[in-house]
Backbone as a ProteinNet text record, in pm:
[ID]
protein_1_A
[PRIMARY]
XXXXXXXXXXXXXXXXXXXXXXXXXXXXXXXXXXXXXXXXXXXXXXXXXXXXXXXXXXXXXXXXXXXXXXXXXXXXXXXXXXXXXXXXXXXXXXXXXXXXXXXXXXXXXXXXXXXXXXXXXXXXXXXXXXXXXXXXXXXXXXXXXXXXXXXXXXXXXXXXXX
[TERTIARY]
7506.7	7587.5	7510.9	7571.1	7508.2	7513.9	7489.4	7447	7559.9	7671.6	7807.4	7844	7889.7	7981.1	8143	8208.7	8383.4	8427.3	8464.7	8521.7	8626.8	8628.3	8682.4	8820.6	8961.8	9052.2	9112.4	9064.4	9127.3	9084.7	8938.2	8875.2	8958.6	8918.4	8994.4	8868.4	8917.2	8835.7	8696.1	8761.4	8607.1	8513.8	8557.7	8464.7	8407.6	8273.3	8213.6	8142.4	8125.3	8066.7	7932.9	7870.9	7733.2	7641.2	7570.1	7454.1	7546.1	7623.1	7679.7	7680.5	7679.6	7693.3	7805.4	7882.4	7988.2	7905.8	7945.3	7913.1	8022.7	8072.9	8137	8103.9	8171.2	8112.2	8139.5	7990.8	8002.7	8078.9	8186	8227.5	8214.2	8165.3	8141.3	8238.6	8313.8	8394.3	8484.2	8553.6	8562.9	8597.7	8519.1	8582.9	8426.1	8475	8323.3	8320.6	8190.2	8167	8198.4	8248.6	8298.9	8421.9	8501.8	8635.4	8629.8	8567.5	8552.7	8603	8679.8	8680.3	8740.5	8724.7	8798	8705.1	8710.8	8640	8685.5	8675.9	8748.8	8699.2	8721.2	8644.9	8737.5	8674.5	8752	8748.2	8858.7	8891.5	8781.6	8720.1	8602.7	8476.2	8489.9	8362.9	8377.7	8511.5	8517.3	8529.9	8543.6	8517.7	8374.7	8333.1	8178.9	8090.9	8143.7	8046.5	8159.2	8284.3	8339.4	8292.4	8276.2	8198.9	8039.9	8003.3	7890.7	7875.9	7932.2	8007.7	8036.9	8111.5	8153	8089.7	7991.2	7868.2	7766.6	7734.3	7619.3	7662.8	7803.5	7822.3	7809.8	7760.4	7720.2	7842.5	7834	7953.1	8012.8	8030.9	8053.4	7990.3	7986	7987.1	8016.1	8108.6	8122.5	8241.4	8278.9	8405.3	8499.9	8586.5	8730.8	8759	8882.9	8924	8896.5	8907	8840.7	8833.1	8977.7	8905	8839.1	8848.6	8764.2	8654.4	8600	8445.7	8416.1	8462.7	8446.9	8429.9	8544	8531.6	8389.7	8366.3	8255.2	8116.4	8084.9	7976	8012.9	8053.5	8099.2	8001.3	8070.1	8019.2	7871.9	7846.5	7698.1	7592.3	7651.4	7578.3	7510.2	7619.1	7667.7	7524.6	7446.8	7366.3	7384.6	7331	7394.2	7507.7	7565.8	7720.7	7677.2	7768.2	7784.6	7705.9	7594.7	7609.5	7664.7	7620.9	7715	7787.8	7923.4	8028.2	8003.9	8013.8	8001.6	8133.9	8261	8345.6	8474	8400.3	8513.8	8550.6	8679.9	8770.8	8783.8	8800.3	8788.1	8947.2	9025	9125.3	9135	9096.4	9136.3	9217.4	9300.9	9386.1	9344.7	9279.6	9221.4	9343.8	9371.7	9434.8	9340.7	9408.2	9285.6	9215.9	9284.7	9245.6	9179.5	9272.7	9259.8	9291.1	9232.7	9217.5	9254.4	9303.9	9342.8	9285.4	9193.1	9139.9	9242	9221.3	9244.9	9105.9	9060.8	8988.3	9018.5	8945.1	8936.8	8801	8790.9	8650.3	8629.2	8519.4	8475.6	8417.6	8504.8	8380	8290.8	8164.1	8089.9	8161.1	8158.4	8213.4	8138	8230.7	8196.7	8178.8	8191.6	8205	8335	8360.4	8512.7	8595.5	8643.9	8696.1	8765	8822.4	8827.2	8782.5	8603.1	8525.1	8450.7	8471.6	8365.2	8489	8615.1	8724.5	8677.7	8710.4	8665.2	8549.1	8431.8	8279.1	8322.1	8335.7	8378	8460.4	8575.2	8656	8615.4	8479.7	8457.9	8317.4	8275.1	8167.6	8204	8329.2	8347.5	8449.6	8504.9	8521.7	8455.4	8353	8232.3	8133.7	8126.2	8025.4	8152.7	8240.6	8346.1	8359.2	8442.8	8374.4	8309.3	8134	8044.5	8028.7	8068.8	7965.7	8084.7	8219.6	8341.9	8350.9	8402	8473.2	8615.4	8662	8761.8	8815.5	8997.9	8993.8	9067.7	8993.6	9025.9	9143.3	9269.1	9399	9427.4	9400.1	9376.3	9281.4	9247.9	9159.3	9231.7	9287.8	9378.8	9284.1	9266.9	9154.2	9212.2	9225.6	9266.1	9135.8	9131.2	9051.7	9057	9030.2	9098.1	8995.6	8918.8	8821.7	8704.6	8637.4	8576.6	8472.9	8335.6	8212.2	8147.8	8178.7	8153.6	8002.2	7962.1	7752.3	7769.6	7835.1	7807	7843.9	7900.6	7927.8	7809	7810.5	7701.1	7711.1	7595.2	7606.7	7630.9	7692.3	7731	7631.5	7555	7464.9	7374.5	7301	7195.1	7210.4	7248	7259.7	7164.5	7161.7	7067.5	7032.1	6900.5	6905.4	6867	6932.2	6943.2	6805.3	6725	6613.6	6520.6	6399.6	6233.9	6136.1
3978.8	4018.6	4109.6	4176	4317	4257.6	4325.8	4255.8	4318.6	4375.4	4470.2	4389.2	4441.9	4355	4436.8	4343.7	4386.2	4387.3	4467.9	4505.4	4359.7	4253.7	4167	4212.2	4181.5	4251.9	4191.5	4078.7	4033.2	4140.9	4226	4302.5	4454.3	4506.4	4617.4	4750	4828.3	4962.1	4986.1	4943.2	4988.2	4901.6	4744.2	4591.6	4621	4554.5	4537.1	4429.4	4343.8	4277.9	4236.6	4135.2	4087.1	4189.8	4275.2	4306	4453.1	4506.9	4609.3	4721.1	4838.2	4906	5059.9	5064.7	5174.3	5292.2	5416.6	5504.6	5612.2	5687.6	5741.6	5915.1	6034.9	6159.1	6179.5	6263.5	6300	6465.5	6495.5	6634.2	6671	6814.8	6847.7	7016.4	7017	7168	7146.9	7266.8	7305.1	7480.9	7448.8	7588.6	7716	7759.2	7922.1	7883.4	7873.9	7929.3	8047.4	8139.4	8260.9	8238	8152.6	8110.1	8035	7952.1	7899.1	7947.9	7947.9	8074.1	8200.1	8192.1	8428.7	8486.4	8614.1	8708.7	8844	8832.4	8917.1	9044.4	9149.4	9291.6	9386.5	9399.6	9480.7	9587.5	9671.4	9800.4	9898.4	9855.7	9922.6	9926.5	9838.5	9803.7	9906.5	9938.5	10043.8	10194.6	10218.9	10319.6	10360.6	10298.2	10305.9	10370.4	10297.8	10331.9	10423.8	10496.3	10620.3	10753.1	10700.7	10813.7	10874.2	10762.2	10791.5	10825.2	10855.1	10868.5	11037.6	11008	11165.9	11253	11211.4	11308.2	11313.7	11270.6	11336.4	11372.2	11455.2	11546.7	11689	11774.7	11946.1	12023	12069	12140.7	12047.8	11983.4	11913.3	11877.1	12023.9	11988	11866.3	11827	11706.2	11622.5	11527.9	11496.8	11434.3	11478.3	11450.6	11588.1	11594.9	11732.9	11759	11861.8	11968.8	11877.5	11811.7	11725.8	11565.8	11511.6	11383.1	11458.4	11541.7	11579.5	11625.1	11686.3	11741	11571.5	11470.3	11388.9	11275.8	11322.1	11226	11309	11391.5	11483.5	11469.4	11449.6	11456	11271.3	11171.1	11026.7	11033.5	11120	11116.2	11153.2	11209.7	11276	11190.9	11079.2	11004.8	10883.2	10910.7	10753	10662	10571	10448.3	10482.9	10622	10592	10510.5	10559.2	10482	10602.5	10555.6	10642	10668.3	10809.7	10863.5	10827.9	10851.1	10769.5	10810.9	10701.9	10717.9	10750.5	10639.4	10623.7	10766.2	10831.2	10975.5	11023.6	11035.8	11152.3	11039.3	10925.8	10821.5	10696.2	10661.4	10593.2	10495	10340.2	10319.6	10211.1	10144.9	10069.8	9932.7	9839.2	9771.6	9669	9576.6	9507.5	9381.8	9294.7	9141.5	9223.3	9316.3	9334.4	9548.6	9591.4	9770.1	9814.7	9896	9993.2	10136	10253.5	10370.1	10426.8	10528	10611.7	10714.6	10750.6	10909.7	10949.2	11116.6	11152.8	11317.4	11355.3	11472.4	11501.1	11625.5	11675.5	11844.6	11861.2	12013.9	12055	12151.7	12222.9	12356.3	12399.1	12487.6	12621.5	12729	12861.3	12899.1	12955	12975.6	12871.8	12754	12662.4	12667.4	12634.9	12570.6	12441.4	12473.2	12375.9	12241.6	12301	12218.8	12108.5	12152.9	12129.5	12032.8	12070	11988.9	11856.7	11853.7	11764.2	11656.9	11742.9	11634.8	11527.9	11597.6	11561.8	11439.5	11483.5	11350.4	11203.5	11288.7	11147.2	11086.6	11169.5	11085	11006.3	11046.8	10976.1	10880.9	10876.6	10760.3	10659.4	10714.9	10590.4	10534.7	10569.2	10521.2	10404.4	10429.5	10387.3	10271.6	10271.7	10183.6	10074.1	10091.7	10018.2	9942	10012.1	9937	9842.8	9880.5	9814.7	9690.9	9743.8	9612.2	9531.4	9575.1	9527.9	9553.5	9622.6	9662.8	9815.1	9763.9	9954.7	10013.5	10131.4	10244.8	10256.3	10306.1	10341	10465.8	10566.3	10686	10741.1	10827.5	10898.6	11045.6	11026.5	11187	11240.2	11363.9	11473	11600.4	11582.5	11687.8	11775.7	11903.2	12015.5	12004.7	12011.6	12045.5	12180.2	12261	12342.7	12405.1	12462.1	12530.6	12594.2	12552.5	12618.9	12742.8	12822.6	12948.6	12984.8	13073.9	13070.1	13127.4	13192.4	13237.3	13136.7	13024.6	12940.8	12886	12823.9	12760.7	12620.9	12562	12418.3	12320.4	12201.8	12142.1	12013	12023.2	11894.4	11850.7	12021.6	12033.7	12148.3	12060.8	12240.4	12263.8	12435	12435.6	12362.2	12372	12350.7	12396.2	12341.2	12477.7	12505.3	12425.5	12420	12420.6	12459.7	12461.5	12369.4
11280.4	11170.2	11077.8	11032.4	10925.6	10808.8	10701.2	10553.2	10508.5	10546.9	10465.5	10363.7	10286.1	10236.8	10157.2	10196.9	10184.2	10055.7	10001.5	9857.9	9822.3	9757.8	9735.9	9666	9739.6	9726.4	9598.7	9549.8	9412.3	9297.7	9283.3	9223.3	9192.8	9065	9078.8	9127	9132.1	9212.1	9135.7	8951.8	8867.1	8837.4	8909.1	8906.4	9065.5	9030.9	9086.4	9134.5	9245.4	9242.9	9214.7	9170.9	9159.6	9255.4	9248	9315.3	9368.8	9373.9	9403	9293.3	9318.5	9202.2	9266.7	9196.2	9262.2	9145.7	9165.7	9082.7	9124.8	9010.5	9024.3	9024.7	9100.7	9080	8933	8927	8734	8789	8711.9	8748.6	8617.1	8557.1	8466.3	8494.2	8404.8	8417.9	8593.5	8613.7	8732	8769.8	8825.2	8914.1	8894	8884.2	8856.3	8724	8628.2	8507.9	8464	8517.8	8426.4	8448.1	8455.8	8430.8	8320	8291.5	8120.2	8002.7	7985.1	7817.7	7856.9	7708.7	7700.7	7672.7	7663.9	7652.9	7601.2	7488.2	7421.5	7312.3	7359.4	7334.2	7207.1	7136.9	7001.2	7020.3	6950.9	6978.7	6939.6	6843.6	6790.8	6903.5	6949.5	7081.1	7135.4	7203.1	7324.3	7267.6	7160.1	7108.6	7057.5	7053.9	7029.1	7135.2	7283.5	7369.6	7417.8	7389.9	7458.1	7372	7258.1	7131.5	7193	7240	7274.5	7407.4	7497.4	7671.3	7591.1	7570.4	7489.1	7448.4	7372.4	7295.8	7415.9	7511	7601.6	7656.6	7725.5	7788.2	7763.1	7822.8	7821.1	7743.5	7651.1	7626	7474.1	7426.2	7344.7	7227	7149.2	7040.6	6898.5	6899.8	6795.4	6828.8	6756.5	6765.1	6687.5	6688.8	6578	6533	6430.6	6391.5	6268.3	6224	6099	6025.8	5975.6	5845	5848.8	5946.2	5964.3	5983.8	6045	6035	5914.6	5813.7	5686.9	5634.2	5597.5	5542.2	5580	5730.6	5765.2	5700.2	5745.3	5617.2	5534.8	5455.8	5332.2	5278.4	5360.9	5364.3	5403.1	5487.4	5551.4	5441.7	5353.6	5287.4	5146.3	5115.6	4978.6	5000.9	4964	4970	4948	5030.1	5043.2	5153.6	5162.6	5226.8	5410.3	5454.5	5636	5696.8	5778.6	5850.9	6002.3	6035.4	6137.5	6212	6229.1	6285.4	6418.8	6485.7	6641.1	6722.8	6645.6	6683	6632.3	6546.4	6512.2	6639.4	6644.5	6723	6858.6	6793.6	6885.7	6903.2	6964.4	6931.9	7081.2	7056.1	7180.7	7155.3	7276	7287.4	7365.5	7360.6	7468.6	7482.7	7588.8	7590	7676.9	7750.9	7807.4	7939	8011	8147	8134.3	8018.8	8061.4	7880.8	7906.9	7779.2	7826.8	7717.5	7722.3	7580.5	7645.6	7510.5	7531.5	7344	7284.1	7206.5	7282.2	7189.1	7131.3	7071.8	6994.7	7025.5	7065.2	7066.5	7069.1	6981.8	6968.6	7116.9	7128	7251.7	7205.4	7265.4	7210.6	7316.9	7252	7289.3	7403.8	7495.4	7666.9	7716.2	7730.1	7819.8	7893	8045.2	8084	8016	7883.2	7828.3	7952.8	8067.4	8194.4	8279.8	8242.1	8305.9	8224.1	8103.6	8007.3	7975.4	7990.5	7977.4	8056.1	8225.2	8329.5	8338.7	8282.5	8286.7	8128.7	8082.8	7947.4	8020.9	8066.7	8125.6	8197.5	8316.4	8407.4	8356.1	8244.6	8208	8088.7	8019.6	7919.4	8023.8	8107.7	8241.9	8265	8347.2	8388.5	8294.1	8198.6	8081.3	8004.2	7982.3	7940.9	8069.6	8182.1	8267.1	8321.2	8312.2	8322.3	8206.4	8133.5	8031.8	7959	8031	7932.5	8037.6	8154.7	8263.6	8271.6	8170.7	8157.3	8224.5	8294.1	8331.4	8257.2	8262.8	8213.9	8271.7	8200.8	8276.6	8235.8	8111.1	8050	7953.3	7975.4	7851.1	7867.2	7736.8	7700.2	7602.1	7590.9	7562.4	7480.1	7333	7291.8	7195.1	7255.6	7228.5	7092.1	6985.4	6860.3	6803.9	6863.1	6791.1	6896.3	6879.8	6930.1	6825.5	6869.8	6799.6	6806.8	6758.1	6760	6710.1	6802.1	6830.2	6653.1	6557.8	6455.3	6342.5	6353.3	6233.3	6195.1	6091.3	6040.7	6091	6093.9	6112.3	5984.1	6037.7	5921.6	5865.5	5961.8	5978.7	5828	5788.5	5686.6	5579.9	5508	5437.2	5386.9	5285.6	5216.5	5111	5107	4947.8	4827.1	4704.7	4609.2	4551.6	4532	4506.2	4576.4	4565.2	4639.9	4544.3
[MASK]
++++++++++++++++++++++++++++++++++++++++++++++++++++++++++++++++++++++++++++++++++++++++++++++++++++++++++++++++++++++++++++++++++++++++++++++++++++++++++++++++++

């Protein structure tokens, strides 16, 4: 005879007898840990890194139109004020799964306004993307200006004094 011994059927499932010990699985969560929770990305987030997707492409002068760039120099300038907006000429829409930018951007004179479009979209795709997990479903691209090799820059001005 073996040393078994038979679950005493008067007992319920979580008693145990003298010298027996049942244990039960410890389950903690279920399923994948990145199913846990939300994850949730602000509109400002994804404009941040499309502002900046935007500005290192060839050809691309600044971004937003005449007067948000006037009004942002204008702030850049004010001490104490904010500085440089990353997110100008920037508008996005995120939702739980996909986002859709709008931007505004200067192009510099003789470039393929075309070309420098494409190279933006495919690089604030790319960089939004990677970096949200989110898809891109549009980035609409309006020209608003063009930098001409003879304007002045707006960055520094003079100053009146020496």
């Amino acid at each position: 005879m073996s040393d078994m011994r038979e679950p005493n059927p008067t007992t319920s499932p979580d008693e145990t007898e003298p010298g027996l010990q049942t244990r039960k699985p410890t389950r903690r969560g279920g399923g994948d840990p990145a199913s846990r929770g939300r994850t949730t990305i602000a509109d400002g987030v994804v404009e941040k890194i499309a502002g900046l997707a935007a500005r290192d492409v060839m050809g691309v002068h600044a971004m937003g139109g005449g007067l948000s760039r006037t009004l942002g120099a204008v702030r850049d300038r004010v001490p104490g004020g904010s500085t440089k907006s990353v997110t100008r000429g920037v508008k996005a829409e995120v939702g739980e799964k996909q986002t859709a930018l709008d931007l505004e951007i200067v192009v510099v004179y003789g470039v393929a306004i075309s070309d420098v479009a494409r190279a933006v979209r495919e690089n604030v795709i790319a960089a939004v993307e990677r970096m949200t997990g989110l898809e891109v479903v549009e980035v609409n691209i309006a020209v608003s200006d063009v930098k001409l090799p003879e304007e002045e820059e707006d960055e520094e001005p003079e100053p009146r004094i020496q």
